[in-house]
N, C-alpha and C positions, 0 to 999 in steps of 0.2 A: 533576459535570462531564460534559459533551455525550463522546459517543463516536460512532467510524465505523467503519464496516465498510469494509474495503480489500482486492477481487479484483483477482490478475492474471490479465490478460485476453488481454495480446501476448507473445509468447517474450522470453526477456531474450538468447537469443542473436544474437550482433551487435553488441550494443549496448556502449556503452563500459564497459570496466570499475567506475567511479565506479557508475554507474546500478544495475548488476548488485549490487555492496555495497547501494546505498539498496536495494534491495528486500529485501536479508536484514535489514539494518539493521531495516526497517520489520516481521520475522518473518515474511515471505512467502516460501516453499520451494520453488512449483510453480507450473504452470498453473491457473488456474480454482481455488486455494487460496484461502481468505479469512480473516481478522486483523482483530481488532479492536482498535482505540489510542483512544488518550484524544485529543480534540481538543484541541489545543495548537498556539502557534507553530509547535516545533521536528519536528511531524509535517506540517504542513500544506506547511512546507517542502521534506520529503522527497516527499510527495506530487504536490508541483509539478515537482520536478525530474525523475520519472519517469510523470508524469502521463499520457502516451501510451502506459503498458504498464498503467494500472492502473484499475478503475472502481471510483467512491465513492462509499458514501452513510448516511444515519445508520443507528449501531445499530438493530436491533429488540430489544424488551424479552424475554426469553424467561422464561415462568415455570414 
């Protein structure tokens, strides 16, 4: 299964508390932190919903 890499990019402070959760939800703890999740519905979701604090893009392979 396809993966992503998912940085936050914008502060989460301010922002509503729901959003604040998606971003832990999603294992992101900081600024400019990056997490990788399995591409799936239920992350693409999360992703949308906080989309303006986060930048996406596919895993790299590391060996």
């Amino acid at each position: 299964m396809a993966e992503l890499e998912i940085t936050q990019i914008k502060s989460g402070i301010g922002t509503p508390p729901d959003h604040r959760g998606t971003l832990r939800a999603l294992g992101i703890k900081r600024m400019h932190h990056t997490v990788v999740q399995q591409d799936n519905p239920v992350i693409r979701g999360m992703i949308r919903k906080v989309a303006y604090l986060v930048e996406v893009r596919p895993a790299t392979k590391k060996s």
